[in-house]
Jmol script that loads the backbone (N, CA, C; Angstrom):
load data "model"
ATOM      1  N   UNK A   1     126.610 116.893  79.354  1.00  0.00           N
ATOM      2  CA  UNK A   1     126.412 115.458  79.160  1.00  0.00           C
ATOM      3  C   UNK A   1     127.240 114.692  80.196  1.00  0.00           C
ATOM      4  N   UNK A   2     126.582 113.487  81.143  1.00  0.00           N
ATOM      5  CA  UNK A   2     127.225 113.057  81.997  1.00  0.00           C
ATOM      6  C   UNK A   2     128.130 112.473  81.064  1.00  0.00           C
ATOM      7  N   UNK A   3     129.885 112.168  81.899  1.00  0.00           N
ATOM      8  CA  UNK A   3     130.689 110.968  81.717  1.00  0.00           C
ATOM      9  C   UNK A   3     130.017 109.697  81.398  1.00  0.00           C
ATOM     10  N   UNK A   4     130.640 108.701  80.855  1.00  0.00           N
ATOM     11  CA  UNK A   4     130.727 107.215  80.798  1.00  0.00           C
ATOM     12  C   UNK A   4     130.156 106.630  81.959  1.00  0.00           C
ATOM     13  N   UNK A   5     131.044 106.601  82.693  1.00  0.00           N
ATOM     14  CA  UNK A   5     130.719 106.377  84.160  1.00  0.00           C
ATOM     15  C   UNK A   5     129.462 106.281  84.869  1.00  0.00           C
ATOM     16  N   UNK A   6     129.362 107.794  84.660  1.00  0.00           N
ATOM     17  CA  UNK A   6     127.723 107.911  85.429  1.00  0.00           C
ATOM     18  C   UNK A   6     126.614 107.864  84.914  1.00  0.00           C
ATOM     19  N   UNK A   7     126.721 107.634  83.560  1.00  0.00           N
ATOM     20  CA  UNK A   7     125.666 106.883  82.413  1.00  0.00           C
ATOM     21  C   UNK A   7     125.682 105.561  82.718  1.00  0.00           C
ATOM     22  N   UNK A   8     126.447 104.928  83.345  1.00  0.00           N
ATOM     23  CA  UNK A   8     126.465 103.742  83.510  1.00  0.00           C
ATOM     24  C   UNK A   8     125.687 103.206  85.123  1.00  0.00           C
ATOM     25  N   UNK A   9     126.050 103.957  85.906  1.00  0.00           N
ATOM     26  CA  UNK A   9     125.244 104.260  87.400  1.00  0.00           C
ATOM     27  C   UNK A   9     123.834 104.574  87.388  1.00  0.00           C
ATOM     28  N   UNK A  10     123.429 105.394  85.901  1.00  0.00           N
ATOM     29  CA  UNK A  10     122.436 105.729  86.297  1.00  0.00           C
ATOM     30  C   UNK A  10     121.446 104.327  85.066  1.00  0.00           C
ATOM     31  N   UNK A  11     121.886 103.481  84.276  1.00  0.00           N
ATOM     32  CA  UNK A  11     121.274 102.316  83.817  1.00  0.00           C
ATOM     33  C   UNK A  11     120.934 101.224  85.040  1.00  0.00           C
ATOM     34  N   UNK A  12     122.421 101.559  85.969  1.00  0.00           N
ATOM     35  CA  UNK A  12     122.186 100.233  86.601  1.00  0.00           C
ATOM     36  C   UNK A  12     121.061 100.496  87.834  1.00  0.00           C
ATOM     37  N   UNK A  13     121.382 101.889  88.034  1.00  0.00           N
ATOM     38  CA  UNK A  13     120.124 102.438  89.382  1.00  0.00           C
ATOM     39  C   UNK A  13     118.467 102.177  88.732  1.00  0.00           C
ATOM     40  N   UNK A  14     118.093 102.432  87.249  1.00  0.00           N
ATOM     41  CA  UNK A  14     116.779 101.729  86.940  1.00  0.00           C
ATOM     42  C   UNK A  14     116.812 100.399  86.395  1.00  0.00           C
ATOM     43  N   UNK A  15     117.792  99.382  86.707  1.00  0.00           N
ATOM     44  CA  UNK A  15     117.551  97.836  86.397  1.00  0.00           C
ATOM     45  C   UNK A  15     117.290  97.469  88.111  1.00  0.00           C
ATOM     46  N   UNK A  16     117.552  98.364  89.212  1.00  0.00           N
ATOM     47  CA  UNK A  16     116.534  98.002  89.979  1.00  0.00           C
ATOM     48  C   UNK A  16     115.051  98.196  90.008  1.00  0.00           C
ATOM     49  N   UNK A  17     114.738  98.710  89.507  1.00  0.00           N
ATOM     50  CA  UNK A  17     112.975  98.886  88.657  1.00  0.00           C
ATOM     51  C   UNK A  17     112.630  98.327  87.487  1.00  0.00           C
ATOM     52  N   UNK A  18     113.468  97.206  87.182  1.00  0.00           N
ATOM     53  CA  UNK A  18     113.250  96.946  85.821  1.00  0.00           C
ATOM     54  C   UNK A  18     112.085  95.346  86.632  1.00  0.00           C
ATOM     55  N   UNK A  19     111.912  95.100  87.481  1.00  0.00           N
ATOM     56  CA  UNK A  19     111.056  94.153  87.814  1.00  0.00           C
ATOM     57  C   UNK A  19     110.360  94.221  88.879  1.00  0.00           C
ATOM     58  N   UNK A  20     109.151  93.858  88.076  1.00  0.00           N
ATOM     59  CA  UNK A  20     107.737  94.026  88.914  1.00  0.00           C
ATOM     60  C   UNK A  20     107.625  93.689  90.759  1.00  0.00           C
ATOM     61  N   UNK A  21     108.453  92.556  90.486  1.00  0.00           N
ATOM     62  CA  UNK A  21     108.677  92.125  92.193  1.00  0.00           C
ATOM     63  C   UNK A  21     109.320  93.256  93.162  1.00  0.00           C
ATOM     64  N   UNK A  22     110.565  93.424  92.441  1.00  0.00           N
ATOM     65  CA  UNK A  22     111.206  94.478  93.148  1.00  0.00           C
ATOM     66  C   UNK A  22     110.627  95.987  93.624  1.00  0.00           C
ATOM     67  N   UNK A  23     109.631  96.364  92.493  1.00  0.00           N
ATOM     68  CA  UNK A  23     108.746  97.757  92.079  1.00  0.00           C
ATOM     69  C   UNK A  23     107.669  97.380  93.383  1.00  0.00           C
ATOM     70  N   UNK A  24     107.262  96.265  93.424  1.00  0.00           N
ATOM     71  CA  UNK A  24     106.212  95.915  94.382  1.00  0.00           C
ATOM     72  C   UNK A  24     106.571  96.134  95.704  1.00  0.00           C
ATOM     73  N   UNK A  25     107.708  95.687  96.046  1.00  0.00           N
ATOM     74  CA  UNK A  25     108.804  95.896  97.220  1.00  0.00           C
ATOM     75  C   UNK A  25     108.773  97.294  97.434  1.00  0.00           C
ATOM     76  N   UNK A  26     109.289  97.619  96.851  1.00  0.00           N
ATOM     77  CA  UNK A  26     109.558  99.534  96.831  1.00  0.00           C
ATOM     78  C   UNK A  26     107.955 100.086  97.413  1.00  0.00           C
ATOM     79  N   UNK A  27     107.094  99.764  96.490  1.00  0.00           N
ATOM     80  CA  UNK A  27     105.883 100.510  96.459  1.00  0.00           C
ATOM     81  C   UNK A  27     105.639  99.947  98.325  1.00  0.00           C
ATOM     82  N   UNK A  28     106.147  98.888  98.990  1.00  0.00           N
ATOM     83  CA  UNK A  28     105.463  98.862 100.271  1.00  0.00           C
ATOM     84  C   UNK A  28     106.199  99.285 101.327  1.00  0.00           C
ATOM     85  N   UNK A  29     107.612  99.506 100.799  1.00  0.00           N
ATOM     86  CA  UNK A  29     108.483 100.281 101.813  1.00  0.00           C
ATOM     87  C   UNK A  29     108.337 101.384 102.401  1.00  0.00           C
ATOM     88  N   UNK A  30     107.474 102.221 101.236  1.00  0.00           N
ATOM     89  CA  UNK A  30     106.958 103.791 100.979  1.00  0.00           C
ATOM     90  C   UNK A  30     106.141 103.998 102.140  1.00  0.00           C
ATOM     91  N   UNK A  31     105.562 103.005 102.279  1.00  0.00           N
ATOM     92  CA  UNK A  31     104.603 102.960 103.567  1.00  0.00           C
ATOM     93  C   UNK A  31     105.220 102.975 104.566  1.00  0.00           C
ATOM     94  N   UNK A  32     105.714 102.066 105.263  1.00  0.00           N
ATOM     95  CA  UNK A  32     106.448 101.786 106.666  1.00  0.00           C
ATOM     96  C   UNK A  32     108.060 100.904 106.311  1.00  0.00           C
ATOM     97  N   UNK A  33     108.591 101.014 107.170  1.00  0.00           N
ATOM     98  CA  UNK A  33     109.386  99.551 107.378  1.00  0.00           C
ATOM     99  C   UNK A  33     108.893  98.355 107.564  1.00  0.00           C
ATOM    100  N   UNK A  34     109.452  97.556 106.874  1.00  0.00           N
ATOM    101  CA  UNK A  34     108.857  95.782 106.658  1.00  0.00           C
ATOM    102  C   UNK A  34     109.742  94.716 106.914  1.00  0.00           C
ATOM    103  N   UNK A  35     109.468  93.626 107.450  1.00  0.00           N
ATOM    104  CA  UNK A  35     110.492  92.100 107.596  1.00  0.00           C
ATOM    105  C   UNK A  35     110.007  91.631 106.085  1.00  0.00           C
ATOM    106  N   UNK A  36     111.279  90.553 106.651  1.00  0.00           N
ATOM    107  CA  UNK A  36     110.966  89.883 105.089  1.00  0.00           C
ATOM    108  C   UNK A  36     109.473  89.367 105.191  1.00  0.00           C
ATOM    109  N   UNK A  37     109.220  88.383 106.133  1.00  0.00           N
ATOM    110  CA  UNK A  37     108.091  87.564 106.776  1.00  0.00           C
ATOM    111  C   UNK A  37     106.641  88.630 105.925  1.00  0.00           C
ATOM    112  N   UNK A  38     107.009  90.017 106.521  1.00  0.00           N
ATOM    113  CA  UNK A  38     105.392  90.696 106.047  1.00  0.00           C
ATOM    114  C   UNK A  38     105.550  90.881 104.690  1.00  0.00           C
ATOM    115  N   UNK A  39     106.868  91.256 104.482  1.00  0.00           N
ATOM    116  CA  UNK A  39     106.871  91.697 102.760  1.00  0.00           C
ATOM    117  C   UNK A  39     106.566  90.039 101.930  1.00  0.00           C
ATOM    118  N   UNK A  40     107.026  89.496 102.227  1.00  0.00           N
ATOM    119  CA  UNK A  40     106.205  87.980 101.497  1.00  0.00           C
ATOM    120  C   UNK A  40     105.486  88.029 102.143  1.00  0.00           C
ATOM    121  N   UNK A  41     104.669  88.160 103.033  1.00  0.00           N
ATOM    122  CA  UNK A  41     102.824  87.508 102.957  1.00  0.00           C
ATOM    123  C   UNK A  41     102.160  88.787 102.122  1.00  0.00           C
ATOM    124  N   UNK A  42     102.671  90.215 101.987  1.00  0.00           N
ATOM    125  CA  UNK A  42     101.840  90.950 101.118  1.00  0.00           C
ATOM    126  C   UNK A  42     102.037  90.731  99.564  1.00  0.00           C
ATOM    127  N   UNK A  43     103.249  89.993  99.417  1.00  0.00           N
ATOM    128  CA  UNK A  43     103.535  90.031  97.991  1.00  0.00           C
ATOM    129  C   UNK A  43     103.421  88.648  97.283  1.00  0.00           C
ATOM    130  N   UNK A  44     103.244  87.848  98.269  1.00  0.00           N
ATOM    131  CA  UNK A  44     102.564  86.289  98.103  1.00  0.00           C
ATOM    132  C   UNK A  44     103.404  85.620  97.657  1.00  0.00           C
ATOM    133  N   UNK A  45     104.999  85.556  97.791  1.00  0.00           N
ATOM    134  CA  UNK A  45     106.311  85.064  97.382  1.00  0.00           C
ATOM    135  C   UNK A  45     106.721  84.185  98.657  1.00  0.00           C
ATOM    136  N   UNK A  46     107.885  83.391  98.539  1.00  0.00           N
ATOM    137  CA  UNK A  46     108.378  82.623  99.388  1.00  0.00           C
ATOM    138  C   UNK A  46     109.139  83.631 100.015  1.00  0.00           C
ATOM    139  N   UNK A  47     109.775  83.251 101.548  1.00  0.00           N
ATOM    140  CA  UNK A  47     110.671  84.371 102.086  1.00  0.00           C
ATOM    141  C   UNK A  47     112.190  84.195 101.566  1.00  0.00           C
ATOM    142  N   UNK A  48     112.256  83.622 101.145  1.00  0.00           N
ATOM    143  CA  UNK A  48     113.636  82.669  99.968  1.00  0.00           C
ATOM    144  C   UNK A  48     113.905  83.683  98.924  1.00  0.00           C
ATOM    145  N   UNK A  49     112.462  84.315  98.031  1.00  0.00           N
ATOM    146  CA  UNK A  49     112.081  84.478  96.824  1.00  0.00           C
ATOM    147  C   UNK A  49     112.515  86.089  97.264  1.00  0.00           C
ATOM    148  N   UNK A  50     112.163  86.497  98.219  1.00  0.00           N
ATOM    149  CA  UNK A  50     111.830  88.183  98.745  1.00  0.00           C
ATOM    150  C   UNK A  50     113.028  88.591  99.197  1.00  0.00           C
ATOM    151  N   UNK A  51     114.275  87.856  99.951  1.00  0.00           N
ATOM    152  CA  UNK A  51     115.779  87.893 100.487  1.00  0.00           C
ATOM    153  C   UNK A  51     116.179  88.221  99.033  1.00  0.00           C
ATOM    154  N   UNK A  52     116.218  87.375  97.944  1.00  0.00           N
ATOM    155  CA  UNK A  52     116.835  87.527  96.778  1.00  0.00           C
ATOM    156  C   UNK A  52     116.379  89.061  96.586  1.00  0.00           C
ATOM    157  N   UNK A  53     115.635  88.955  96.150  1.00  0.00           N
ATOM    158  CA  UNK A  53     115.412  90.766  95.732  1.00  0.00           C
ATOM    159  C   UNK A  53     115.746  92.072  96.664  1.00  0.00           C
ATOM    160  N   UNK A  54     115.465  91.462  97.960  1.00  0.00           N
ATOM    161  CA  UNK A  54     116.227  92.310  98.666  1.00  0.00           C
ATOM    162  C   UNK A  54     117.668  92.361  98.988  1.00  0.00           C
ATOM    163  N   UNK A  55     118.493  91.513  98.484  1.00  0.00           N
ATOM    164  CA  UNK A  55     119.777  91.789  98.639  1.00  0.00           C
ATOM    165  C   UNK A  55     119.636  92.424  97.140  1.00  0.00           C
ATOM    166  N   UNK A  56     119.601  92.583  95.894  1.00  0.00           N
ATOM    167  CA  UNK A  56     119.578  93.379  94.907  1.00  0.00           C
ATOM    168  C   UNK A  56     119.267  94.354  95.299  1.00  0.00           C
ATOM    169  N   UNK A  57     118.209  94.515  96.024  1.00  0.00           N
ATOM    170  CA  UNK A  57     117.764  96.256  96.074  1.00  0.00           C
ATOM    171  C   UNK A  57     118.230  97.137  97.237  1.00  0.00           C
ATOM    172  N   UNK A  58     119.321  96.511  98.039  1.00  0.00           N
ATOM    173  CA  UNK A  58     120.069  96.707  98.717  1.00  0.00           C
ATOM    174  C   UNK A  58     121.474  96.637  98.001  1.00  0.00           C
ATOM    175  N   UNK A  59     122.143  95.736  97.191  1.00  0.00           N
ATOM    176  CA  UNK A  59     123.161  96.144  96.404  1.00  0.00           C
ATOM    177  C   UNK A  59     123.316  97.269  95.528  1.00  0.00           C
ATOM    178  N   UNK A  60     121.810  97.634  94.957  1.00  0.00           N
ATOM    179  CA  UNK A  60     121.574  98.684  94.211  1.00  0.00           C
ATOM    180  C   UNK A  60     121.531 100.117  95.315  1.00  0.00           C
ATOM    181  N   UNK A  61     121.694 100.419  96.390  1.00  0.00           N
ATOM    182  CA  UNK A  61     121.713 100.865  97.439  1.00  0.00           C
ATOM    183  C   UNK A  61     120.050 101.878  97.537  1.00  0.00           C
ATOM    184  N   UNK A  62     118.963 100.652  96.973  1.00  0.00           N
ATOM    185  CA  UNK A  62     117.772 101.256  96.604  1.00  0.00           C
ATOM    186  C   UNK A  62     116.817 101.202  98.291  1.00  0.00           C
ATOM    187  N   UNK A  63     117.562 100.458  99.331  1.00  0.00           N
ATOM    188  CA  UNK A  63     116.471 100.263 100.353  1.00  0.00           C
ATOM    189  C   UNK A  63     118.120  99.919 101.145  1.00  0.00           C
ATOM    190  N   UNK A  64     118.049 100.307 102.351  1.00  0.00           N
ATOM    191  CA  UNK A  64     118.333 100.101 103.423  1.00  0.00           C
ATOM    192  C   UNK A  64     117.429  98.952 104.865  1.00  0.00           C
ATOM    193  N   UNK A  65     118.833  98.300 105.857  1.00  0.00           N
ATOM    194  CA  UNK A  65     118.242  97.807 106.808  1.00  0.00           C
ATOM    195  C   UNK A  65     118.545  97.794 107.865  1.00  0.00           C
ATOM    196  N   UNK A  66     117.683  97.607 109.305  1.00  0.00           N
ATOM    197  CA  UNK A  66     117.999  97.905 110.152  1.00  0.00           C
ATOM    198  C   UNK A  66     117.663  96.981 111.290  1.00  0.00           C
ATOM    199  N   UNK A  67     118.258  96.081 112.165  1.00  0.00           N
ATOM    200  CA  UNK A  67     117.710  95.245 113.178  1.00  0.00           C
ATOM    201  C   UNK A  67     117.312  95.816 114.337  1.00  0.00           C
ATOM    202  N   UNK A  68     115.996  94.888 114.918  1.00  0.00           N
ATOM    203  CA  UNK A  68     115.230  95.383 115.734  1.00  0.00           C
ATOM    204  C   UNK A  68     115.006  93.943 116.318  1.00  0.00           C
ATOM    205  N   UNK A  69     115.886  93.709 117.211  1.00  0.00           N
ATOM    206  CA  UNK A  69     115.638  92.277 118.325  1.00  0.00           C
ATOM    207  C   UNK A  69     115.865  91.466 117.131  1.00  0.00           C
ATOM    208  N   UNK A  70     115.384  90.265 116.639  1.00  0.00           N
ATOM    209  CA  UNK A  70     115.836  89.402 116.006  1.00  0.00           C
ATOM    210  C   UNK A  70     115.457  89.420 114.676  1.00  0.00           C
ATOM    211  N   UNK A  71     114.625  90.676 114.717  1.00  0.00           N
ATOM    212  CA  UNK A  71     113.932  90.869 113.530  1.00  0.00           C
ATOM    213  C   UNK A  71     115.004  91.832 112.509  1.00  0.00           C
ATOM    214  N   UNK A  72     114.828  91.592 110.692  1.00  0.00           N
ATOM    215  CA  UNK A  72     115.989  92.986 110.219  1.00  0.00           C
ATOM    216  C   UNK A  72     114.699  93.539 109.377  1.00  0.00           C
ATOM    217  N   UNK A  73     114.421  95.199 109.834  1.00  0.00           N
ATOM    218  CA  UNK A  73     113.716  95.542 109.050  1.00  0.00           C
ATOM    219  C   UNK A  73     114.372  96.600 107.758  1.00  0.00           C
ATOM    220  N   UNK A  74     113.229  96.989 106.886  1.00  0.00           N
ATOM    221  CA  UNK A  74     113.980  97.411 105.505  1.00  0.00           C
ATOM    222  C   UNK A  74     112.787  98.752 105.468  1.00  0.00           C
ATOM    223  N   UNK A  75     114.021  99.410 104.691  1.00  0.00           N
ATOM    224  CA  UNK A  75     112.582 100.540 104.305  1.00  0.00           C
ATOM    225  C   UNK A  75     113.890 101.105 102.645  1.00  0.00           C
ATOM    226  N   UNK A  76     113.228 102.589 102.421  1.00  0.00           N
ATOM    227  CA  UNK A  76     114.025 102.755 101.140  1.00  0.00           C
ATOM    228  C   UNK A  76     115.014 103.494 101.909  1.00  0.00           C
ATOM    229  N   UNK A  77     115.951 103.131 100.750  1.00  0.00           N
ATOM    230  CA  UNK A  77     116.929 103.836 101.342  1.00  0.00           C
ATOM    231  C   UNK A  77     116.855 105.555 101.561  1.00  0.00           C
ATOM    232  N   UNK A  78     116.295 106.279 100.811  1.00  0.00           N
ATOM    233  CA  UNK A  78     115.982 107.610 100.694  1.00  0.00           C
ATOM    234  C   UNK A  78     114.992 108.169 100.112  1.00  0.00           C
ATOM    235  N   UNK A  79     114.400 109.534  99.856  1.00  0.00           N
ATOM    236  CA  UNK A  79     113.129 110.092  99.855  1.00  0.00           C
ATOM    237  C   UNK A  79     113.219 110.104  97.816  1.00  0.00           C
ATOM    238  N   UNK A  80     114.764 109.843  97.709  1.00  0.00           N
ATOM    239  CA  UNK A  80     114.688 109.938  96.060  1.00  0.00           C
ATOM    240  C   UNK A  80     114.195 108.160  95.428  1.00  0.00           C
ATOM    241  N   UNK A  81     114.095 107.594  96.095  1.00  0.00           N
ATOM    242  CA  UNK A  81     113.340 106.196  95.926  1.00  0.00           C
ATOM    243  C   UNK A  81     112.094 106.356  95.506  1.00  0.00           C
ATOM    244  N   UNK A  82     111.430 107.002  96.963  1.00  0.00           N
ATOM    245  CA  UNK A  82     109.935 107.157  96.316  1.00  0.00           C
ATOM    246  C   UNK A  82     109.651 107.949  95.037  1.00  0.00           C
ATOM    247  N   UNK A  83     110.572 109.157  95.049  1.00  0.00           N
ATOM    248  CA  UNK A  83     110.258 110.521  94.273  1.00  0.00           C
ATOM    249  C   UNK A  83     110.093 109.292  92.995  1.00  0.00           C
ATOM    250  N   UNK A  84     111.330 108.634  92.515  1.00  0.00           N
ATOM    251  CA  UNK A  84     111.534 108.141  91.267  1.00  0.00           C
ATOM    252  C   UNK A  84     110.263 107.546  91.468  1.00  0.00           C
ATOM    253  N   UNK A  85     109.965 106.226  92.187  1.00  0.00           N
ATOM    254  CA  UNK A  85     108.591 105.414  92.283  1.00  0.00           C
ATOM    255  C   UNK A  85     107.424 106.668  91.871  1.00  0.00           C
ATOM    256  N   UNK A  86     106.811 107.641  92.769  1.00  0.00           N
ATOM    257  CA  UNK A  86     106.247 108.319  92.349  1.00  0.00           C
ATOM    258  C   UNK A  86     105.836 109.207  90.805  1.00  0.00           C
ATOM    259  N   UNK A  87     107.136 109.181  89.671  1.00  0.00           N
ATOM    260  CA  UNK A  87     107.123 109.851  89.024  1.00  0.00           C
ATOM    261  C   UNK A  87     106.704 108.835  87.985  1.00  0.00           C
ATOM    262  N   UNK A  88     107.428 107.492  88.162  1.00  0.00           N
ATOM    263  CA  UNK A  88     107.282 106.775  87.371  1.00  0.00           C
ATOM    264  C   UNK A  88     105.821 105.838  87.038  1.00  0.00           C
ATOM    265  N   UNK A  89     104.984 105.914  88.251  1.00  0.00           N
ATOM    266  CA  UNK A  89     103.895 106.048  88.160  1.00  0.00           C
ATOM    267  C   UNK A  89     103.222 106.756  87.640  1.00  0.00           C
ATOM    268  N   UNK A  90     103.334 108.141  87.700  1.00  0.00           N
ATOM    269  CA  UNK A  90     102.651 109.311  87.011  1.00  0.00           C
ATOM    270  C   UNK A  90     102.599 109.036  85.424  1.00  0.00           C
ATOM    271  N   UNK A  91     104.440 108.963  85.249  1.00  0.00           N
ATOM    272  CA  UNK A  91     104.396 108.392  83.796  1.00  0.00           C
ATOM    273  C   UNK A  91     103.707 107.671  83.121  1.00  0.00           C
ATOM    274  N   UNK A  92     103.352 106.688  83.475  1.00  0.00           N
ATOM    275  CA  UNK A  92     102.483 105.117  83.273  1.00  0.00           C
ATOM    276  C   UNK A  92     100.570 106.023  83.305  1.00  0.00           C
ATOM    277  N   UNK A  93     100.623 106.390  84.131  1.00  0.00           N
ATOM    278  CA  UNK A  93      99.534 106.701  84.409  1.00  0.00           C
ATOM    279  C   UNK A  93      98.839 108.003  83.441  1.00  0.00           C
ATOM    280  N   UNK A  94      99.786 108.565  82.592  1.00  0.00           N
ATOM    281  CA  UNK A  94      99.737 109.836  81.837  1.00  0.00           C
ATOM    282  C   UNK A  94      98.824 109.110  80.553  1.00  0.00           C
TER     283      UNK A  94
END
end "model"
wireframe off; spacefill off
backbone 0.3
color backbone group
């Protein structure tokens, strides 16, 4: 049985999936790297609206970023992002 601790790491690692916006985010990272600019025109949010969630899902250390000329692009932070995205779909989908 994990510690305290890491029962607690692992609530706060799925309250970054606890919203649809953010889940939507994820699901387009999976694809490529994205600016904010494309990730709001695919997700039909303000670029105001899409920074907010991405500094969460970057505090949650769920997506990483990287600048490219003036542009900062984002993708997930690791292959256990999708896995979870992936599974948790399956789930839903069962």
């Amino acid at each position: 049985m994990p510690d305290k601790e890491t029962l607690e790491k692992i609530a706060d690692l799925f309250k970054g999936f606890a919203d649809a916006t953010r889940v939507n985010i994820l699901s387009l990272l999976v694809e490529r790297e994205l600016c904010v600019t494309d990730i709001a025109s695919a997700v039909e949010l303000s670029q105001s609206a899409i920074s907010h969630q991405l500094r969460i899902l970057k505090q949650m250390q769920l997506i990483r970023q990287r600048r490219e000329g003036k542009n900062i692009l984002y993708s997930l932070a690791d292959d256990h992002v999708k896995t979870i995205l992936q599974m948790g779909l399956e789930h839903v989908l069962e």
